[in-house]
N, CA and C atoms as an extended XYZ file, in Angstrom:
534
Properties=species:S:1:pos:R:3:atomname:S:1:resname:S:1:resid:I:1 pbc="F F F"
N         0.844       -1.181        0.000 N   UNK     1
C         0.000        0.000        0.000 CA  UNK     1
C         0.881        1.233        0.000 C   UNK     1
N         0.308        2.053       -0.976 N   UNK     2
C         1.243        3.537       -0.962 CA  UNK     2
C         0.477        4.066       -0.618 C   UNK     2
N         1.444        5.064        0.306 N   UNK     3
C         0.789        6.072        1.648 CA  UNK     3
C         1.429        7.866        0.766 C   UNK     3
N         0.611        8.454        1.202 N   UNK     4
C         1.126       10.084       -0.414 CA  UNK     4
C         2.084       10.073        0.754 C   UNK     4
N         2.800       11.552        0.969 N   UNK     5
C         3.995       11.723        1.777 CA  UNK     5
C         4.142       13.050        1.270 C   UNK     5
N         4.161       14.311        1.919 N   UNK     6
C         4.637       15.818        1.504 CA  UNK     6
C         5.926       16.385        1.978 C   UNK     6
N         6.860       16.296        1.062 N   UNK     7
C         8.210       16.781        0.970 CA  UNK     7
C         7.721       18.584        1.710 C   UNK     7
N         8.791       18.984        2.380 N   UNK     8
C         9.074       20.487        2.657 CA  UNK     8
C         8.712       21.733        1.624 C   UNK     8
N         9.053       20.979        0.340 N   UNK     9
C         8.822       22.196       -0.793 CA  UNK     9
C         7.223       21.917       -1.039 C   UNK     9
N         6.929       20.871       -0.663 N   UNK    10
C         5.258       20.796       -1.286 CA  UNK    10
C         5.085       19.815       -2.445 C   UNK    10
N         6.395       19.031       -2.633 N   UNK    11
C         6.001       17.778       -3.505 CA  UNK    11
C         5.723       16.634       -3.283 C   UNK    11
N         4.828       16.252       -3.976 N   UNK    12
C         4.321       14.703       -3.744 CA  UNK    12
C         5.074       13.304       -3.675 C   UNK    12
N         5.174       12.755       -2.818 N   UNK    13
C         6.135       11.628       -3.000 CA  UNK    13
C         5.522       10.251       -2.264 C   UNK    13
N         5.423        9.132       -2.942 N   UNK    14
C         5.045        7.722       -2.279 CA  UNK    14
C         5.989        7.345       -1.453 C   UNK    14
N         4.874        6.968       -0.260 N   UNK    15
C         5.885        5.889        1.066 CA  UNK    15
C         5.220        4.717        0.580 C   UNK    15
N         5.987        3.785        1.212 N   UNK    16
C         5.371        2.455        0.758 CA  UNK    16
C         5.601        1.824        2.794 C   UNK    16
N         4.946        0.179        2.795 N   UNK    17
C         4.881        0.281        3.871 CA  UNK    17
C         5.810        0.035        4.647 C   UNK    17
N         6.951        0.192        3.576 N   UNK    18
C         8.541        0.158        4.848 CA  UNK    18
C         8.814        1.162        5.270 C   UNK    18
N         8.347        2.005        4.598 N   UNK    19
C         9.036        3.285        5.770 CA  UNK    19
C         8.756        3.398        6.875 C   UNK    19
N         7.041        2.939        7.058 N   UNK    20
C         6.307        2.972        7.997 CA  UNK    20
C         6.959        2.140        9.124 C   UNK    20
N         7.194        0.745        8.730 N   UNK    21
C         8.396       -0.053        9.262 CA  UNK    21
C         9.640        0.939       10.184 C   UNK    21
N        10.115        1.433        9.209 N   UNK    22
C        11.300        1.588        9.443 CA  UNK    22
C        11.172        2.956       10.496 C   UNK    22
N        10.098        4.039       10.411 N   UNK    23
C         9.650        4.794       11.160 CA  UNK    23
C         9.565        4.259       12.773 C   UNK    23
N         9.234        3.311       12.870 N   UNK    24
C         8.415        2.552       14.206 CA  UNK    24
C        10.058        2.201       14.554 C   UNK    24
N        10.965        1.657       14.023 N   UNK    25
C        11.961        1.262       14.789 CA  UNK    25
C        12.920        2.154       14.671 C   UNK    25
N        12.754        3.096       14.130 N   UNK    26
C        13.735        4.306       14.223 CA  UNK    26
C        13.374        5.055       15.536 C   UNK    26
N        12.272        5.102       16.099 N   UNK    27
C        11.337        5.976       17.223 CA  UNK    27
C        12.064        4.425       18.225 C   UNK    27
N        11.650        3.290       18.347 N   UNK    28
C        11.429        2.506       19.225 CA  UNK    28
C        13.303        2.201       18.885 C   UNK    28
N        14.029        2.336       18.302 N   UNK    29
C        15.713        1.921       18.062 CA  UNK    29
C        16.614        2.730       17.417 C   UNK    29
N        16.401        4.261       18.372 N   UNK    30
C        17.420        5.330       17.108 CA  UNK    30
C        18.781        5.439       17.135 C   UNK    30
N        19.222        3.757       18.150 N   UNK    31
C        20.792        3.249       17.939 CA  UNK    31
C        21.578        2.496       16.800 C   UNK    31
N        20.280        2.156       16.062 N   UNK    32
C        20.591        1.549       14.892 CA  UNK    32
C        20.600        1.574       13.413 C   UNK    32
N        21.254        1.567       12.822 N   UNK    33
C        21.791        1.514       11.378 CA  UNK    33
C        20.235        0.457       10.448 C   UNK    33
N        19.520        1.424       10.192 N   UNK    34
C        18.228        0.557        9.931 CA  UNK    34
C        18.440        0.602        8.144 C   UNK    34
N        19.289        1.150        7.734 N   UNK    35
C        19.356        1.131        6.148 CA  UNK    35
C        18.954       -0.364        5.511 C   UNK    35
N        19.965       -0.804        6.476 N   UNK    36
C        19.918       -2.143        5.544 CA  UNK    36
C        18.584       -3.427        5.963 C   UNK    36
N        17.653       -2.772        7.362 N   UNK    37
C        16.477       -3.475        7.068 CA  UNK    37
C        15.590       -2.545        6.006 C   UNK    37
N        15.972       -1.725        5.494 N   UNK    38
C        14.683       -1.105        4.367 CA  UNK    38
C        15.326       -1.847        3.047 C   UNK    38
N        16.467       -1.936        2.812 N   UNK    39
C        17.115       -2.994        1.604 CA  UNK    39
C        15.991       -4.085        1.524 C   UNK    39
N        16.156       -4.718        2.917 N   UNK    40
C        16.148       -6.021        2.496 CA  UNK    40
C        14.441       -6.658        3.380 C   UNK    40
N        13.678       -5.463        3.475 N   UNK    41
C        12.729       -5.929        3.797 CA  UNK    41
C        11.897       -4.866        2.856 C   UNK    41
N        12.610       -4.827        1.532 N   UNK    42
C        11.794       -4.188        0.158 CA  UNK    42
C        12.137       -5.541       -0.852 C   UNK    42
N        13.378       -6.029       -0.477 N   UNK    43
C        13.179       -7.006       -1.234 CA  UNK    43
C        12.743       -8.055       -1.112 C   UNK    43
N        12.539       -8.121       -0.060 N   UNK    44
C        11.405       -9.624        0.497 CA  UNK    44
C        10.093       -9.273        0.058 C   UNK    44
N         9.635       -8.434        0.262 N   UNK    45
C         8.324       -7.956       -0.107 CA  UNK    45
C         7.988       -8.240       -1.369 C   UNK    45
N         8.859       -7.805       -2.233 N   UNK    46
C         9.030       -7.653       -4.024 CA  UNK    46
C         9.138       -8.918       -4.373 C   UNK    46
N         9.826       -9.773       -3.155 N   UNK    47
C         9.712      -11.364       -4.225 CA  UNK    47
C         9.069      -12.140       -3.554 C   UNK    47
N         8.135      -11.516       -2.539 N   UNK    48
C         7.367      -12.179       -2.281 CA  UNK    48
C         5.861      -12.100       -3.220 C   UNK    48
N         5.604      -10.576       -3.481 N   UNK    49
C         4.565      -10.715       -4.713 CA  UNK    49
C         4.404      -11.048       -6.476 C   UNK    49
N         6.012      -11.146       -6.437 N   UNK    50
C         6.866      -11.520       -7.727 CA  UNK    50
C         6.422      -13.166       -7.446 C   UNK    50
N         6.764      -13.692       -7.086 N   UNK    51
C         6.148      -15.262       -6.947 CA  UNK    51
C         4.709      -15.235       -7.050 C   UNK    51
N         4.230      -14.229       -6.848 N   UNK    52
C         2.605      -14.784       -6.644 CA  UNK    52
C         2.467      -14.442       -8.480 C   UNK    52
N         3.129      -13.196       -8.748 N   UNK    53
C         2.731      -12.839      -10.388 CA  UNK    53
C         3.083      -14.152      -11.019 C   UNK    53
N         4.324      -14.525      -10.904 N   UNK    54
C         4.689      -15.454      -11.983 CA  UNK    54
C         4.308      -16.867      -11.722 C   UNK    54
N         3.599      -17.509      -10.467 N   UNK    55
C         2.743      -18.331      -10.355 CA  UNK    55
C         1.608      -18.394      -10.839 C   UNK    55
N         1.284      -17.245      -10.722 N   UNK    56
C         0.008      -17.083      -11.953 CA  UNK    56
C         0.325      -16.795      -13.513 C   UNK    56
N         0.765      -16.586      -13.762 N   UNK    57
C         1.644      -16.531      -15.237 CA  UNK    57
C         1.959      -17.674      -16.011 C   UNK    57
N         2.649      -19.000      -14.806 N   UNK    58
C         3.213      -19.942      -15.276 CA  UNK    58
C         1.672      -20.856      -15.126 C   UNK    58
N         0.639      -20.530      -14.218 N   UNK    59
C        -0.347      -21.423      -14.412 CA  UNK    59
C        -1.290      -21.132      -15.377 C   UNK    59
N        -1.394      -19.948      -15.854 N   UNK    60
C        -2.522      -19.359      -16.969 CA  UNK    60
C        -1.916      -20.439      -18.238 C   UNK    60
N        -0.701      -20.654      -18.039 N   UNK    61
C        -0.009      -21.801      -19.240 CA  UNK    61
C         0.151      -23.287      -19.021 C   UNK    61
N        -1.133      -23.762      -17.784 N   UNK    62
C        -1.281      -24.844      -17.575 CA  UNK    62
C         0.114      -25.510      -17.303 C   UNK    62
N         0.809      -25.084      -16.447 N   UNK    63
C         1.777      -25.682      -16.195 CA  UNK    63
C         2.336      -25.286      -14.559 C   UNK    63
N         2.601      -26.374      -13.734 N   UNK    64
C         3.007      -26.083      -12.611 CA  UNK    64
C         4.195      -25.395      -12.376 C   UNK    64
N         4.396      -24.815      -10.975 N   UNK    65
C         5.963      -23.924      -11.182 CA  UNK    65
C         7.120      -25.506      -11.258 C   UNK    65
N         7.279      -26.629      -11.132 N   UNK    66
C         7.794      -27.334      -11.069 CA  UNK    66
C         8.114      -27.830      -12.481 C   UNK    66
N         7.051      -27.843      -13.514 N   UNK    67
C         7.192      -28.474      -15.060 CA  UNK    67
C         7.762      -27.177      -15.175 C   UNK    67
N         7.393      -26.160      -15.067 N   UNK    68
C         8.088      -25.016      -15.748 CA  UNK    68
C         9.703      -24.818      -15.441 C   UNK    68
N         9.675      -24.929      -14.070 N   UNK    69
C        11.118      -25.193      -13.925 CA  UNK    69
C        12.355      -26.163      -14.436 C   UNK    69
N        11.374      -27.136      -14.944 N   UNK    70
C        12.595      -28.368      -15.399 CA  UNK    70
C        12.735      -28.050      -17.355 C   UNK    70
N        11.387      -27.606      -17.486 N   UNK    71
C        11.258      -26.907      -19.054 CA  UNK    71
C        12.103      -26.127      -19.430 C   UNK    71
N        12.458      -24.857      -18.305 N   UNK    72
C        13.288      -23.849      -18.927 CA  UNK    72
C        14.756      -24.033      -18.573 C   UNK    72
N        14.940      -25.028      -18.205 N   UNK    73
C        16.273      -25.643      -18.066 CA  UNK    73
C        16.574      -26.295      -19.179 C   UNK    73
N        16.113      -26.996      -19.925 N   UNK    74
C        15.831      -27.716      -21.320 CA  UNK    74
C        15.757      -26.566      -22.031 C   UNK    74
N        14.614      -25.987      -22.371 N   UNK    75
C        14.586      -24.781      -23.696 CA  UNK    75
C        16.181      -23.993      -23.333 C   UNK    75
N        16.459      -23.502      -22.208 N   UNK    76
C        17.630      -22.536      -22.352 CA  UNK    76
C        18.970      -23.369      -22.836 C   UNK    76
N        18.883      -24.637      -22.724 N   UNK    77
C        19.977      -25.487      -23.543 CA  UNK    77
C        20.436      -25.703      -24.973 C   UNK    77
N        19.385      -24.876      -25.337 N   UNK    78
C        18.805      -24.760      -26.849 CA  UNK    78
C        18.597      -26.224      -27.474 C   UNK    78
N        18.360      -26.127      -29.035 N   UNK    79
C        17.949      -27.335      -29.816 CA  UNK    79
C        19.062      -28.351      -29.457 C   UNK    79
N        18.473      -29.570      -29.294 N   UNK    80
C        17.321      -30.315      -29.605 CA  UNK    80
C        16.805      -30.420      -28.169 C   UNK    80
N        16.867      -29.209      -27.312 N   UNK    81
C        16.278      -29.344      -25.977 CA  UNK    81
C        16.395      -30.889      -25.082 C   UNK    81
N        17.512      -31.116      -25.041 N   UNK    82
C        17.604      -32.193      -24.511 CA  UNK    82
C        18.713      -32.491      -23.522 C   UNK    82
N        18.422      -33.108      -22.309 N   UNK    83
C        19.554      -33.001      -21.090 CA  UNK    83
C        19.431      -34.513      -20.266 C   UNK    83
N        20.644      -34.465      -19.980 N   UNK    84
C        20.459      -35.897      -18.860 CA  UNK    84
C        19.834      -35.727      -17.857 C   UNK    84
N        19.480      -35.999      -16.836 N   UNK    85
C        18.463      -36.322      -15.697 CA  UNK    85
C        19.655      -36.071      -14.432 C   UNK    85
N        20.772      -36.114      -14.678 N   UNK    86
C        21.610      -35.707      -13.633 CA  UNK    86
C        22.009      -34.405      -13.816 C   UNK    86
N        22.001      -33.603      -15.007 N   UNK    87
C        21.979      -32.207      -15.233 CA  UNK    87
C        20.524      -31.891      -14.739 C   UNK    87
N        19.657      -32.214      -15.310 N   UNK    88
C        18.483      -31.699      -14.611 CA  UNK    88
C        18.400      -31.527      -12.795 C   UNK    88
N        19.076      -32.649      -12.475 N   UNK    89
C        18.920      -32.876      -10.985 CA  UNK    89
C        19.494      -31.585      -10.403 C   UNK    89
N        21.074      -30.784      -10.559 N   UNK    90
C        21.787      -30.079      -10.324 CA  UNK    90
C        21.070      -28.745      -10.695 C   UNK    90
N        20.824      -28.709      -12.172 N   UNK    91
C        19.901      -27.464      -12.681 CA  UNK    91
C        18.451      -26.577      -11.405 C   UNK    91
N        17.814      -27.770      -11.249 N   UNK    92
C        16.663      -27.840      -10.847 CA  UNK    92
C        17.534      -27.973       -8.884 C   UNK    92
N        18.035      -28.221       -8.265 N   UNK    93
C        18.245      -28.849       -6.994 CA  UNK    93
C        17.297      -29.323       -6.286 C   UNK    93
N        16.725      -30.992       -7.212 N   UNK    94
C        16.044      -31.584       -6.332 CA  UNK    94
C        16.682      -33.252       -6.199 C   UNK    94
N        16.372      -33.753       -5.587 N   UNK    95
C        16.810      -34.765       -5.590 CA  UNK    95
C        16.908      -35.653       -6.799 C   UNK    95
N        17.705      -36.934       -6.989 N   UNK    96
C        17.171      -37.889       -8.297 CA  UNK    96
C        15.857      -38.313       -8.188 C   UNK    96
N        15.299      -38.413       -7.021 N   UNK    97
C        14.374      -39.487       -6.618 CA  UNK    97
C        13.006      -38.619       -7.208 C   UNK    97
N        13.160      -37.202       -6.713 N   UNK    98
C        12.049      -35.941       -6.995 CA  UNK    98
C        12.250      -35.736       -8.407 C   UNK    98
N        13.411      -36.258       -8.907 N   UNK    99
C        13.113      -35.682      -10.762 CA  UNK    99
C        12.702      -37.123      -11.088 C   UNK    99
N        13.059      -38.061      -11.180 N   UNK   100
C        12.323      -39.437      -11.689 CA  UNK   100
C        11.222      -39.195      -11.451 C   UNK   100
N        10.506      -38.598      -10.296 N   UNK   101
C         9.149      -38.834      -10.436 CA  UNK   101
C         8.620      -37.377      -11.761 C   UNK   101
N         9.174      -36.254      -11.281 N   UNK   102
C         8.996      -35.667      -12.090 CA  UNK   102
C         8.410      -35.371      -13.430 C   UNK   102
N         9.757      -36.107      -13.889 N   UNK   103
C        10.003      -36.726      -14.930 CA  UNK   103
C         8.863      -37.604      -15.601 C   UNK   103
N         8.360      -38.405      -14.944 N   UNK   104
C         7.442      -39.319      -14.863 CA  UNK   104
C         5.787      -38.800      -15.252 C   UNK   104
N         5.884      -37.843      -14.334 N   UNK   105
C         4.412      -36.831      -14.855 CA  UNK   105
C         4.514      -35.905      -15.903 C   UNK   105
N         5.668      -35.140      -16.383 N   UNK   106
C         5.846      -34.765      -17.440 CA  UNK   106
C         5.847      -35.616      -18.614 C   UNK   106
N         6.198      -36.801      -18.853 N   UNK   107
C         5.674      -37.822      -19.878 CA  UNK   107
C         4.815      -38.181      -19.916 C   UNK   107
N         3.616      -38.542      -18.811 N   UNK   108
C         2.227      -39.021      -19.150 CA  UNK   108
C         1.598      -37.124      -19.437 C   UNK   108
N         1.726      -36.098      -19.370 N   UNK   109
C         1.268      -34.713      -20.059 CA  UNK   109
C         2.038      -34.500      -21.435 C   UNK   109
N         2.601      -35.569      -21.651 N   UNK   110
C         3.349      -35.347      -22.994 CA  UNK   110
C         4.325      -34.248      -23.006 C   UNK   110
N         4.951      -33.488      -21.600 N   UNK   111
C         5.855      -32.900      -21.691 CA  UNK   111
C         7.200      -32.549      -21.985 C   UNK   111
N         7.346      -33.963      -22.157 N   UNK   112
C         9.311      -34.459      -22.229 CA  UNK   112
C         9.027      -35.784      -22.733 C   UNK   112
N        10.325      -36.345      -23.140 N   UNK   113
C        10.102      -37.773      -23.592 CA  UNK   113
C        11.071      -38.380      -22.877 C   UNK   113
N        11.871      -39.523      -22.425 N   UNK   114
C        12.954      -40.452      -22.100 CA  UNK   114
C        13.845      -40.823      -23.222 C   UNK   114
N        14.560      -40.609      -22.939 N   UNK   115
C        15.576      -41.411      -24.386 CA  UNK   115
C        16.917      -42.019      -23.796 C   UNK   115
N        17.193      -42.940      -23.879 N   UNK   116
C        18.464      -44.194      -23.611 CA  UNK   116
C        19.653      -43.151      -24.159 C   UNK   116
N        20.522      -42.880      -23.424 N   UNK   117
C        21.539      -42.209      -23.360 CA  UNK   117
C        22.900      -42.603      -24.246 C   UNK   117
N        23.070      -42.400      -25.703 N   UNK   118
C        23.791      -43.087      -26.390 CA  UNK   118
C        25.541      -43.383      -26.217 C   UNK   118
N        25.531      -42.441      -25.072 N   UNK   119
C        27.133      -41.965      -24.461 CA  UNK   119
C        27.152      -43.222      -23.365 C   UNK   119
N        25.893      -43.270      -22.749 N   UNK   120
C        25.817      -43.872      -21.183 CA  UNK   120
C        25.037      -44.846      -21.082 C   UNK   120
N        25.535      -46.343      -21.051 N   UNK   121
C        24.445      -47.238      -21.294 CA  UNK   121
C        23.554      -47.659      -20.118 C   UNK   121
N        23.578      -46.616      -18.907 N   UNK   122
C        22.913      -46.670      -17.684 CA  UNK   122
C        21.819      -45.513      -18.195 C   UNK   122
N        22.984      -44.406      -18.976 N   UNK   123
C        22.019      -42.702      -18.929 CA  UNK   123
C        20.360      -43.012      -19.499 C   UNK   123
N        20.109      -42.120      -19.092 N   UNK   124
C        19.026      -41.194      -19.894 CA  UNK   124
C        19.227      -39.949      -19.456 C   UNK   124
N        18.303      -39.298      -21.263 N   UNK   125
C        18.048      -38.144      -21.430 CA  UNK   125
C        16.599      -38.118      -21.510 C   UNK   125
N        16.587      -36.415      -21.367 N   UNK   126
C        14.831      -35.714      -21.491 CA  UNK   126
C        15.196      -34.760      -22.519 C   UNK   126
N        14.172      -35.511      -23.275 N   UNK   127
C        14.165      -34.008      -24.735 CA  UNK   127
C        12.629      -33.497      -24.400 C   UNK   127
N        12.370      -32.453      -24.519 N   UNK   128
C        11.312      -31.369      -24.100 CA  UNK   128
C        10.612      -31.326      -25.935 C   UNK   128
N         9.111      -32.000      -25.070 N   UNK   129
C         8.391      -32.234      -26.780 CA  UNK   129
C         7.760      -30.903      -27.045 C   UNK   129
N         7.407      -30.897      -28.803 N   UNK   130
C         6.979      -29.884      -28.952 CA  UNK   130
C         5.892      -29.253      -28.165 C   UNK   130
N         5.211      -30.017      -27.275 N   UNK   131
C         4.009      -29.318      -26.667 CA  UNK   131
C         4.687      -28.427      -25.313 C   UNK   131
N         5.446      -29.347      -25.188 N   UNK   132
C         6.502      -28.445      -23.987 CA  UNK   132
C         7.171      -27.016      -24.363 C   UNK   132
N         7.156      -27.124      -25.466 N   UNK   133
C         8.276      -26.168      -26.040 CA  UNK   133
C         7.251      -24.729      -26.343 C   UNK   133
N         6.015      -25.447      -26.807 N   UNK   134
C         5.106      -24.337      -26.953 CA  UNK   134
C         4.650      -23.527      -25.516 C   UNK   134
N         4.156      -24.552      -24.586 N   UNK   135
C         3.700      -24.039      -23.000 CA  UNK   135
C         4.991      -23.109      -22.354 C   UNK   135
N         6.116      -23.719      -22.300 N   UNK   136
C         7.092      -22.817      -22.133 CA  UNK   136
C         7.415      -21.503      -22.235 C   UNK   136
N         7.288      -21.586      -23.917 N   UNK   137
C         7.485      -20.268      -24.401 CA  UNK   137
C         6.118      -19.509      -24.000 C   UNK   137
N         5.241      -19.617      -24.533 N   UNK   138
C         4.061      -18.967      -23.865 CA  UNK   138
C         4.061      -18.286      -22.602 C   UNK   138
N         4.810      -19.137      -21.434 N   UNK   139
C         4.774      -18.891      -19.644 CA  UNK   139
C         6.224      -17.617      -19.462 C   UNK   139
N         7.199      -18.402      -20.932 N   UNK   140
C         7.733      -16.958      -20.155 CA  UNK   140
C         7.865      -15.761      -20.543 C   UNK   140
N         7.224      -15.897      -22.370 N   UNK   141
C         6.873      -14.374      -22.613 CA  UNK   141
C         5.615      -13.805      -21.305 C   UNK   141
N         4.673      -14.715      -21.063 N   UNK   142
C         3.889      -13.880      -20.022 CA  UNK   142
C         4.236      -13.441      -18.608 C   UNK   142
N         5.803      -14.408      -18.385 N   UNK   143
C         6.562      -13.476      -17.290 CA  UNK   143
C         7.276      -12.470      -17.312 C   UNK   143
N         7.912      -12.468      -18.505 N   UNK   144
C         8.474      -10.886      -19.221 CA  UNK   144
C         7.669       -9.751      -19.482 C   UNK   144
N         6.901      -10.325      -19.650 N   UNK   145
C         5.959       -8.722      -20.472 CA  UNK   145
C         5.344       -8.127      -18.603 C   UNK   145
N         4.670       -9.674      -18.024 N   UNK   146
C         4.707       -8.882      -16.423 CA  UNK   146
C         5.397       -8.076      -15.832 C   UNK   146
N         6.869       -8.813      -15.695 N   UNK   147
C         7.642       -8.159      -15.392 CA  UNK   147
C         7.905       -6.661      -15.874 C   UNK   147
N         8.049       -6.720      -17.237 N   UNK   148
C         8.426       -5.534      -17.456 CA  UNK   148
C         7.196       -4.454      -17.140 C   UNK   148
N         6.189       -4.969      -17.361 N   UNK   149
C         5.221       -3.998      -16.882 CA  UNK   149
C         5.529       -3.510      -15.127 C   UNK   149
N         6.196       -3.908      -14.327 N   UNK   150
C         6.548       -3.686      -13.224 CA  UNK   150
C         7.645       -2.974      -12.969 C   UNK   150
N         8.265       -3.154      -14.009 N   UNK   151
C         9.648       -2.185      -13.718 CA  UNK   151
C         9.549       -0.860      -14.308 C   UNK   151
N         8.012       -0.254      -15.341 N   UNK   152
C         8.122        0.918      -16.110 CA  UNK   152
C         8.540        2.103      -15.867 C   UNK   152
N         8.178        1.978      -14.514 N   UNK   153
C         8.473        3.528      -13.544 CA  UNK   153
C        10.133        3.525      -13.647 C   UNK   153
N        10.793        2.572      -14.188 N   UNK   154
C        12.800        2.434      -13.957 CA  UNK   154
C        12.786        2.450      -15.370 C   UNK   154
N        13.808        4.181      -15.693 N   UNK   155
C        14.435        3.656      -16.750 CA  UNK   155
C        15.446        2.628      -17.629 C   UNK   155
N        15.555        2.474      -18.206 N   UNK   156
C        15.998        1.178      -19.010 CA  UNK   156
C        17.639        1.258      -18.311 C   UNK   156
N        18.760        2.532      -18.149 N   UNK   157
C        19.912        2.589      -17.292 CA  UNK   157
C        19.809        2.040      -15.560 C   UNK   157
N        18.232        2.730      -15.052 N   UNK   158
C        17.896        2.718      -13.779 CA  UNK   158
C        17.861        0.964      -13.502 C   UNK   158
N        17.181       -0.102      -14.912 N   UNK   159
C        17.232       -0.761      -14.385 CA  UNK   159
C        18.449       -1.747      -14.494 C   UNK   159
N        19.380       -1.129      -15.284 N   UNK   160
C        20.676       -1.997      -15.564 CA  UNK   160
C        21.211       -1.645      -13.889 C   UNK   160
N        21.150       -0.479      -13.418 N   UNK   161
C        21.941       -0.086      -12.199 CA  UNK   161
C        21.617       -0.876      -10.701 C   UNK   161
N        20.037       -1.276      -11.430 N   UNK   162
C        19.742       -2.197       -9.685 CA  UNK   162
C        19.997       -3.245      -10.410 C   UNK   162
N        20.539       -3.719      -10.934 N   UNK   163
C        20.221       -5.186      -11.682 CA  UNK   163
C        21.993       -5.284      -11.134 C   UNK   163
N        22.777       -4.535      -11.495 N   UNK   164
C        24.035       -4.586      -10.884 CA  UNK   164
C        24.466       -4.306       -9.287 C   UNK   164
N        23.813       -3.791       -8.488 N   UNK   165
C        23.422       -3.386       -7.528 CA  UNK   165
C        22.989       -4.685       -6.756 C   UNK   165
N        22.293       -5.750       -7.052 N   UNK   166
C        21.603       -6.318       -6.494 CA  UNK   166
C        22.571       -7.591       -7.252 C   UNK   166
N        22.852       -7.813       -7.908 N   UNK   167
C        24.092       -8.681       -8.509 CA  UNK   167
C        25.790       -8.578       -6.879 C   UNK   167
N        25.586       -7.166       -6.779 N   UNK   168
C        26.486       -7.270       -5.996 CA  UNK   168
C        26.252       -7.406       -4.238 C   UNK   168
N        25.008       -7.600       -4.056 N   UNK   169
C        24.252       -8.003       -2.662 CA  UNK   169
C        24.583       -9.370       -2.830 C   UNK   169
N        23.731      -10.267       -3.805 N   UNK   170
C        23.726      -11.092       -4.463 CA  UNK   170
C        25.281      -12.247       -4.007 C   UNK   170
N        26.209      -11.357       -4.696 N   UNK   171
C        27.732      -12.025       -4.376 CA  UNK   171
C        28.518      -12.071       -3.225 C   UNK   171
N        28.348      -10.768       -2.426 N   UNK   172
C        28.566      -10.773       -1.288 CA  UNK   172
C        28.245      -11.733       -0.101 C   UNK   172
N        26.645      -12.192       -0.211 N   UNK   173
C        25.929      -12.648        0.319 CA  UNK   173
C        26.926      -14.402       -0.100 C   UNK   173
N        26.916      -14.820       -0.886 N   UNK   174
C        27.399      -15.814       -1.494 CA  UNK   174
C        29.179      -15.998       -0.554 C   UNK   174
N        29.470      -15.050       -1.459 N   UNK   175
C        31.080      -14.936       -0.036 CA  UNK   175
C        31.016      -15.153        1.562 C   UNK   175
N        29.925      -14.930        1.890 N   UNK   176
C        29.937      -14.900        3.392 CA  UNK   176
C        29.287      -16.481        3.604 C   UNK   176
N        28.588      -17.365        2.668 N   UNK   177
C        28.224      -18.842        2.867 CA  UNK   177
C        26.648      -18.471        3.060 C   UNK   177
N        25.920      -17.035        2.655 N   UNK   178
C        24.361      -17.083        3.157 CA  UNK   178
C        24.196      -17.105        2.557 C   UNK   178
């Protein structure tokens, strides 16, 4: 919820409800360095309703966030969309046991097929059938165009700058083992 907010000169400006947040513990904690809970309790917020958009996005395309996830691991591999089941496992981080089954329901929806691994006479591969390939594409032009409809208010630099910005939270976070 945006709350209006009147700057000193008389201009209009949106609070959103962290400030409000951050108001309450600035009054109740004015020993503390609260910057970095408005960081990071804007970005919880943001991907917390970012999941709800693109859950609905990926289901308007009849497809669970789970098929979609093992799909665009396949399509981004490019032609002939096809990967072993132990790349998938790593891609995806679920177990073997959770992609066999997977796996399993995506072939009776005609999503993927099995194929005997010509390198590996244990392997298999998943090639992503054309019906997959169509639902796919469909789910993530309708997460792009969402998306971008969300970012309009950021110019096209503004959004290279949080995109790097948040790349470098991102790595940091990674360096420290969180």
């Amino acid at each position: 919820m945006l709350v209006p907010d009147v700057l000193d000169n008389g201009e209009m400006t949106d609070r959103d409800e962290v400030d409000k947040i951050l108001e309450e513990w600035a009054n109740a904690r004015p020993d503390l360095n609260l910057s970095p809970l408005g960081v990071f309790s804007r970005v919880t917020r943001i991907a917390k309703k970012l999941d709800r958009i693109r859950a609905q996005a990926i289901g308007r395309s009849n497809l669970t966030a789970w098929e979609f996830d093992v799909l665009t691991v396949l399509r981004r591999s490019g032609e002939p969309y096809q990967l072993s089941t132990k790349v998938l496992v790593q891609e995806t981080m679920v177990s073997s046991g959770t992609m066999t089954n997977r796996i399993d329901r995506m072939v009776e929806k005609d999503l993927v097929r099995r194929q005997n691994d010509p390198n590996d006479g244990r392997g298999i591969l998943v090639q992503m059938t054309p019906s997959g390939l169509t639902l796919v594409d469909i789910a993530i032009t309708r997460i792009s165009d969402a998306e971008e409809v969300l970012l309009k208010t950021l110019s096209g630099s503004e959004q290279q700058k949080l995109s790097q910005l948040l790349r470098q939270v991102a790595l940091s976070m990674s360096r420290y083992g969180r």
